[in-house]
C-alpha positions as CSV (number, residue, x, y, z in Angstrom):
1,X,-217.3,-153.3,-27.1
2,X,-219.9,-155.7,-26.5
3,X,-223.8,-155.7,-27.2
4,X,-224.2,-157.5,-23.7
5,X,-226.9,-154.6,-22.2
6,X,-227.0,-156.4,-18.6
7,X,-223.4,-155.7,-18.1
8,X,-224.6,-152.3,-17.7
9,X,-225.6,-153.2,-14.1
10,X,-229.4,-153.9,-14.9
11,X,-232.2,-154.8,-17.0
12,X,-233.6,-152.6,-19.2
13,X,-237.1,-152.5,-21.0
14,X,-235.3,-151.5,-24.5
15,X,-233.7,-154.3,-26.9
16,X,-230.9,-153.7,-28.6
17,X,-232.8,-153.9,-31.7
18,X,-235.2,-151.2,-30.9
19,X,-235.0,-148.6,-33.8
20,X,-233.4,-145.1,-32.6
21,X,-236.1,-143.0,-34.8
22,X,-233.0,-140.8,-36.2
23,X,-229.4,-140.8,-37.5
24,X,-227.2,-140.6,-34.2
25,X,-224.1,-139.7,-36.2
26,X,-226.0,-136.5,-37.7
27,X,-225.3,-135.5,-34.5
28,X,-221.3,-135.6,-34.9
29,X,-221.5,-133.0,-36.9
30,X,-223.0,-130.4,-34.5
31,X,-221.2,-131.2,-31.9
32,X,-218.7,-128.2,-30.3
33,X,-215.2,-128.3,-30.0
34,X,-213.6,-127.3,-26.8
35,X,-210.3,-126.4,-28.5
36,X,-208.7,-123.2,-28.0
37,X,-208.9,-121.0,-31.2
38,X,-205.8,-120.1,-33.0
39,X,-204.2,-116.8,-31.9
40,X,-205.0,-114.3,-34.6
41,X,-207.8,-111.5,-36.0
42,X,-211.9,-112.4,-36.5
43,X,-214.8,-111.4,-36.7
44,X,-217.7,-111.4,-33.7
45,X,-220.8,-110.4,-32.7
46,X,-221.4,-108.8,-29.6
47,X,-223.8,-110.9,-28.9
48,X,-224.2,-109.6,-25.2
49,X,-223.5,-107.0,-22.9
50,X,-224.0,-106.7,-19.4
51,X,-223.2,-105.0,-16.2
52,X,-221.7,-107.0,-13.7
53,X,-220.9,-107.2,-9.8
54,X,-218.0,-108.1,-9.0
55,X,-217.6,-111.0,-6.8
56,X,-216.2,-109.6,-3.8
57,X,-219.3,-106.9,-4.2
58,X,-217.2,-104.0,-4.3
59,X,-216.9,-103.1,-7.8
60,X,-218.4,-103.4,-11.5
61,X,-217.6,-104.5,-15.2
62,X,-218.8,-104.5,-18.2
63,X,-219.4,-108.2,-19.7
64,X,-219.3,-108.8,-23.2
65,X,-220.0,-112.4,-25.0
66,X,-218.6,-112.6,-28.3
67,X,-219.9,-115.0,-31.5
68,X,-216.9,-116.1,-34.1
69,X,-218.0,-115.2,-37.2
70,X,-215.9,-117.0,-39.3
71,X,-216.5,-120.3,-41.2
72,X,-214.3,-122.2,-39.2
73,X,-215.1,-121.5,-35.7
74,X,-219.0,-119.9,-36.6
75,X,-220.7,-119.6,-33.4
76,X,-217.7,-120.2,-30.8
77,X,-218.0,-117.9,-28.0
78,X,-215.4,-115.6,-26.4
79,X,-216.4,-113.7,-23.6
80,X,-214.1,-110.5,-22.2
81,X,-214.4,-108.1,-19.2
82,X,-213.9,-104.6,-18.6
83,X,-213.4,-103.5,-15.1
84,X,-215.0,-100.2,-14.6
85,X,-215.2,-100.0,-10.7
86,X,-212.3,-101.6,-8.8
87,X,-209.9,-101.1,-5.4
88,X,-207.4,-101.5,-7.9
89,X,-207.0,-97.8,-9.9
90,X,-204.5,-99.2,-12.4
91,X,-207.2,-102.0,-12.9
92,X,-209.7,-99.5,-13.6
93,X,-207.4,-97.5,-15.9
94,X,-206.9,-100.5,-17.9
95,X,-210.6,-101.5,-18.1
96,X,-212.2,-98.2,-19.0
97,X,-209.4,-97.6,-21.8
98,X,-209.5,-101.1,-23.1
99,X,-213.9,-100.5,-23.1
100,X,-213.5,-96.9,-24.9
101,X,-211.2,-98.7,-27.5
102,X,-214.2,-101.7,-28.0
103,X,-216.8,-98.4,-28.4
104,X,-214.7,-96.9,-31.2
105,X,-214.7,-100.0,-33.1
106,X,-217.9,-100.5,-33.0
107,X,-218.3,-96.8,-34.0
108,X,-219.6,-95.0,-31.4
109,X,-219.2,-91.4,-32.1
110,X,-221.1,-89.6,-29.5
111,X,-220.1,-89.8,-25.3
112,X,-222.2,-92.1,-24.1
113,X,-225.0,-90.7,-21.5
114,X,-224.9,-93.6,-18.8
115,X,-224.1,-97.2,-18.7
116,X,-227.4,-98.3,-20.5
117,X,-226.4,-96.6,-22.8
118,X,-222.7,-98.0,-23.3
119,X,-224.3,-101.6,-23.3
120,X,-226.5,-100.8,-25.8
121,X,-223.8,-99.5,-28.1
122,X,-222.2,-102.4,-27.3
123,X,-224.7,-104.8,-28.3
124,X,-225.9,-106.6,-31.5
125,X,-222.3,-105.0,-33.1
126,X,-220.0,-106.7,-35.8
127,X,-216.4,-105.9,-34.8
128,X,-212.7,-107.7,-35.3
129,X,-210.9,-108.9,-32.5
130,X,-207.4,-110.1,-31.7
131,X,-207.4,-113.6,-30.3
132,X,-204.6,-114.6,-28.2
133,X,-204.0,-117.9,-26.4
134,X,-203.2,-117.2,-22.4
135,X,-203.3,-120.3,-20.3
136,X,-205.8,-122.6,-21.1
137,X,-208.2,-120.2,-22.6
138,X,-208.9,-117.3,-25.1
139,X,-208.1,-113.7,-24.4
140,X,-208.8,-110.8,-26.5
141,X,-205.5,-108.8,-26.9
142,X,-207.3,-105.9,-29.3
143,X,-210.3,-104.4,-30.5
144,X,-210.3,-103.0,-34.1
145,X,-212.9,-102.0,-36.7
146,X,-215.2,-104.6,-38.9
């Protein structure tokens, strides 16, 4: 590429030579990857959870965003959704079975009193998760004990 700064379309103020002030390629090294995770078990934080609307305004989930843990993929994010309210009763079924299985391997042991307080069980919690690949993004397939 070449060092010729007009082709950019103008004239700048800055020369070429001008000192940055800090190590750009420090930078390569913090930078994310957008690559789906490999299928399989880790560890997360539940780093969030939240009660949702749904978009057509007729229902409710529970949304949880989830922090790898491992050294690999430390501080990727997964996010899953429990539908807890929805037209669809199998939907519903599948939501609030797959979100008493997430409790349990957090370790709640007593029923819950309202949502606050499933969310707060929820939240700040170390659990394992099974990863799968579906599309062109992660899916959690299980919830199981840290």
């Amino acid at each position: 590429m070449s060092g010729d700064w007009d082709s950019f379309g103008g004239s700048s103020d800055v020369s070429a030579d001008d000192d940055l002030g800090f190590d750009l390629l420090e930078y390569a090294d913090k930078a994310t990857s957008r690559d789906l995770i490999p299928a399989g078990e880790y560890h997360v934080l539940i780093a969030k959870a939240e009660m949702k609307t749904t978009k057509a305004g007729d229902g409710r989930y529970v949304s949880v965003e989830l922090h790898l843990l491992n050294e690999q993929h430390d501080g990727r994010k997964v996010w899953s959704n429990f539908n807890v309210e929805n037209r669809n009763a199998t939907a519903t079924e599948i939501g609030r079975r797959d979100l008493a299985v997430c409790l349990k391997a957090v370790g709640a042991t007593e029923k819950p009193k309202g949502w606050s307080d499933v969310l707060s069980q929820l939240q700040d919690k170390i659990v394992r998760v099974k990863l799968k690949i579906k599309g062109d993004r992660n899916e959690v397939a299980g919830w199981l004990k840290a």
